[in-house]
C-alpha positions in Angstrom: 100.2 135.0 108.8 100.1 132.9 105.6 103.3 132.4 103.4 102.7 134.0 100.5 106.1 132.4 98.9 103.7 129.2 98.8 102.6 130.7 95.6 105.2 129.7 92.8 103.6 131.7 89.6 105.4 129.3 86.8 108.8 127.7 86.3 109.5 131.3 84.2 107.7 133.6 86.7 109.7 132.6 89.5 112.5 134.8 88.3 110.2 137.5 89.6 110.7 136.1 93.0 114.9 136.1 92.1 114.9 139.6 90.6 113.5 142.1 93.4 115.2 144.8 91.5 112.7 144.5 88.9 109.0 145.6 88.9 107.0 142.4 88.8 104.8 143.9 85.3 108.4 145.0 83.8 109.5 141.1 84.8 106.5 139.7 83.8 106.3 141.3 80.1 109.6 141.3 79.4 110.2 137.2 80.5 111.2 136.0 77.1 114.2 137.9 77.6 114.8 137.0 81.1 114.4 133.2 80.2 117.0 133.1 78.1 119.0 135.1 80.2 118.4 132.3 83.1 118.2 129.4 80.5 122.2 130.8 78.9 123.2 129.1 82.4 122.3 125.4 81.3 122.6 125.6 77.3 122.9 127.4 74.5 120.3 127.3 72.1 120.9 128.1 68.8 118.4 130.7 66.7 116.1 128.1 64.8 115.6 126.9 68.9 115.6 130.2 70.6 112.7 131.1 67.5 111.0 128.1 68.7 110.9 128.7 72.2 110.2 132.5 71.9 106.5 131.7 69.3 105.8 129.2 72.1 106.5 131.9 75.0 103.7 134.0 73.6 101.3 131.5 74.1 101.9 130.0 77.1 102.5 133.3 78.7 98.8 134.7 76.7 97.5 131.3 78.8 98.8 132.2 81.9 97.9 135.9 81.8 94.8 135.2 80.8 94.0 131.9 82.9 96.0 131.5 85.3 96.5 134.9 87.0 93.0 135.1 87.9 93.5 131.8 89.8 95.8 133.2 91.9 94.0 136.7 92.3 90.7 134.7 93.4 93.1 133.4 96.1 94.8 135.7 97.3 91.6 137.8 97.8 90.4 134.7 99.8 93.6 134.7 101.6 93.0 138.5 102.7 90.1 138.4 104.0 91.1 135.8 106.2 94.0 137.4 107.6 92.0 140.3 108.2 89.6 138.7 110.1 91.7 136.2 111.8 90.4 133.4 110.2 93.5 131.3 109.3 94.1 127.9 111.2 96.0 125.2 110.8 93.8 123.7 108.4 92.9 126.5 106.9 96.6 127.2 106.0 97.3 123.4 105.0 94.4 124.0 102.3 95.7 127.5 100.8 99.1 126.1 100.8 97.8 122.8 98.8 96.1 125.1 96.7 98.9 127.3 96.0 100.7 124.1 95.0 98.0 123.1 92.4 98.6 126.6 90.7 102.4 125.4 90.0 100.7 122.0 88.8 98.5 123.2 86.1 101.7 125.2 84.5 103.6 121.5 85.1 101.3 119.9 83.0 100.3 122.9 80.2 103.9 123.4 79.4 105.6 119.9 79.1 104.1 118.6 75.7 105.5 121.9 73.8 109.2 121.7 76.3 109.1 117.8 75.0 108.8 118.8 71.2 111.9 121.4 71.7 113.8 119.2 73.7 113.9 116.5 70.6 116.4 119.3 68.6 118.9 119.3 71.1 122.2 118.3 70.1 124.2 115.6 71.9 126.8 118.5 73.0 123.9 120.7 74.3 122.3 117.5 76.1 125.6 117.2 77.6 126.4 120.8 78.4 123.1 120.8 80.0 123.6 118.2 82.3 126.9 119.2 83.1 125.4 122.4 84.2 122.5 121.0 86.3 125.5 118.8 88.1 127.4 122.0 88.5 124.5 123.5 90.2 123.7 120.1 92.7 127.2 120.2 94.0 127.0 123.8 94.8 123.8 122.8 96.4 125.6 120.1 98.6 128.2 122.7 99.5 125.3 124.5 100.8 123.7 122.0 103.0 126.9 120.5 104.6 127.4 121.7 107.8 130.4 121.6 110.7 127.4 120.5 113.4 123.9 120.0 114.2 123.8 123.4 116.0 125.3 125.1 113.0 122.6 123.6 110.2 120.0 124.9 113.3 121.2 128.1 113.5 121.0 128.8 109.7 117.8 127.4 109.9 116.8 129.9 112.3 118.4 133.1 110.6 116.2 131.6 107.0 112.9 131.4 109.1 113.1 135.0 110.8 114.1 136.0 107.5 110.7 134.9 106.0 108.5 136.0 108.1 110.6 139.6 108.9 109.6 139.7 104.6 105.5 139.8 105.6 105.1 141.3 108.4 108.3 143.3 109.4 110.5 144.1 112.6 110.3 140.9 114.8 109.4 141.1 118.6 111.8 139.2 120.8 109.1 137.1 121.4 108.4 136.0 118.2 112.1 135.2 117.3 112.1 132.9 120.4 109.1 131.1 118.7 111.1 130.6 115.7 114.3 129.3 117.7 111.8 126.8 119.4 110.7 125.2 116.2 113.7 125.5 114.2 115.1 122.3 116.1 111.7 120.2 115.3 112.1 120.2 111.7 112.9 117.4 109.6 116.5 117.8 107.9 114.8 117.5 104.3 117.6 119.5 101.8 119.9 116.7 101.4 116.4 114.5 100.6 115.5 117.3 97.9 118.8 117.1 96.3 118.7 113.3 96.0 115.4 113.2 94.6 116.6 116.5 92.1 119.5 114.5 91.2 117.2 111.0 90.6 114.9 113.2 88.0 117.7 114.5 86.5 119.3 110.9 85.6 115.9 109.8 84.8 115.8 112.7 82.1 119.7 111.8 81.1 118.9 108.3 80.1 116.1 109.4 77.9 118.2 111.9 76.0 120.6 108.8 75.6 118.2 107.4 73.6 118.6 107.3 69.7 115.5 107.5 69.0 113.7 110.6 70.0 110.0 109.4 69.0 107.0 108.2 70.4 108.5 106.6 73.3 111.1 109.6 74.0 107.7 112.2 74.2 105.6 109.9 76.4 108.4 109.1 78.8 110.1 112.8 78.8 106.6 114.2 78.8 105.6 112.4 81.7 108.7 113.4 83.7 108.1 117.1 83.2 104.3 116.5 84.2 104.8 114.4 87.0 108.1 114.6 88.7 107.0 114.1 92.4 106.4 110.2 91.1 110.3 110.1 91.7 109.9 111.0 95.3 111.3 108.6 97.4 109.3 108.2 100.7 111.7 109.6 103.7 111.1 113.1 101.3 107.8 112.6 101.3 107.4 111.7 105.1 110.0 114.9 105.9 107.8 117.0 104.4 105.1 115.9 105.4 106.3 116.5 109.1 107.7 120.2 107.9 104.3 121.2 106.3 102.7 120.6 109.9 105.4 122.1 111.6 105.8 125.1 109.6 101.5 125.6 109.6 102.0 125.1 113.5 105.0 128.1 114.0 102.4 130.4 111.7 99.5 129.7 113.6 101.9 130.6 117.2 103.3 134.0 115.9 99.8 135.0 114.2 98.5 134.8 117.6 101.3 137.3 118.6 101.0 140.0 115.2 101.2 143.1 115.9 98.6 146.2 115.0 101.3 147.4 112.5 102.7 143.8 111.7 99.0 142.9 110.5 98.6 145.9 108.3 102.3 145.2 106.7 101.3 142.0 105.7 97.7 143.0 104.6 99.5 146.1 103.0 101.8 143.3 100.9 98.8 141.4 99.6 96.9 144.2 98.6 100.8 145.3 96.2 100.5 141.3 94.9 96.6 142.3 94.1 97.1 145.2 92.8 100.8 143.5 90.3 98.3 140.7 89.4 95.6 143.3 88.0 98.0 145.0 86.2 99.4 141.9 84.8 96.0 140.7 83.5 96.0 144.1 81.6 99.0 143.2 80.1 100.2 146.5 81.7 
């Protein structure tokens, strides 16, 4: 089994992941809407801004469609024909994951320069609106992750995982949700870590906007942020993840040793739908 959630399309296409209402084409060609559908959350930009950011959408989504989607199609061909002939190990799944994580790189480091230039026209109320909303959304977050007990935060734990893998590969056997309940206890508690460090990049960003001057040293420092946040991670994150990554690769490689005839030909069955979206999506279908 390989999590196929590993592959994070862009910081705009993930609303395709949030929206399962929507086709993923309809989502996909109709994302200038949706962003500033999701972006109305944080701040309000006026029209001279929302002009700005819609003849910019064009061309990073042109970029992606025509770049980047083939990227991922190349892979998840790769990925196929491993699941289908049982080809995935530990290492293997380490590599496709890494990989998968370079895809949400690339977009990182194509769109920041452009997100830099726009961000120099925000206002000091929309800076602080903005903020104020991101805050908003970390203490939700912390509501979230605080739990009564350790067997509680495990048991939620447990419900997410079989959850995931239910998504790929359907129905779980008994014996595959006592695999899950196994590991669930051996994984680093990382979500308060994630919050921390989202909270440290955001106060990193906040002190930039603070400055009066939005020049040279406001675009090097701001771009640089949006290319590069993981610089910000502190090193119990990066160690807990680290320890999750194997873990998580580990649990896959048990309950792919356990897949079903029909549980196989779900999951094959679900990468051949993400084929055939990202074909369609290259068409500009």
């Amino acid at each position: 089994m390989f999590s196929l959630k590993q592959f994070k399309f862009t910081c705009f296409s993930i609303l395709l992941v949030l929206m399962a209402g929507c086709s993923s084409q309809f989502a996909y060609n109709n994302l200038d809407w949706l962003i500033h559908w999701y972006i109305d959350d944080f701040i309000d930009l006026d029209k001279p801004q929302k002009a700005q950011f819609d003849a910019q959408f064009v061309v990073w989504q042109q970029w992606h469609r025509t770049e980047e989607l083939k990227r991922y199609q190349t892979q998840l061909l790769r990925v196929r024909d491993l699941v289908e002939t049982d080809g995935i190990n530990e290492d293997v799944f380490q590599r496709e994951t890494e990989l998968a994580r370079m895809h949400w790189e690339r977009l990182r480091s194509r769109v920041a320069p452009e997100l830099v230039d726009m961000a120099k026209s925000l206002s000091s109320k929309q800076v602080t609106a903005m903020f104020d909303a991101l805050e908003e959304r970390n203490e939700e977050s912390q509501e979230e992750i605080t739990y009564d007990s350790e067997e509680e935060r495990i048991e939620q734990l447990d419900k997410k995982l079989n959850k995931r893998v239910k998504e790929y590969i359907g129905k779980l056997t008994k014996a595959q949700k006592q695999i899950i309940s196994d590991f669930a206890p051996r994984f680093a508690v990382n979500r308060p870590e994630w919050l921390k460090y989202r909270r440290t990049v955001q106060a990193e960003a906040k002190q930039l906007f603070l400055l009066e001057d939005r020049g040279v040293v406001f675009e090097q420092a701001l771009t640089a942020l949006l290319a590069n946040p993981d610089d910000y991670k502190h090193d119990l994150l990066v160690a807990n993840s680290e320890i999750n990554r194997k873990i998580y690769a580990e649990m896959v490689m048990v309950i792919k040793d356990t897949l079903t005839r029909k549980q196989k030909t779900r999951l094959l069955r679900k990468i051949d739908d993400l084929l055939e979206d990202l074909g369609d999506l290259q068409e500009g279908s």
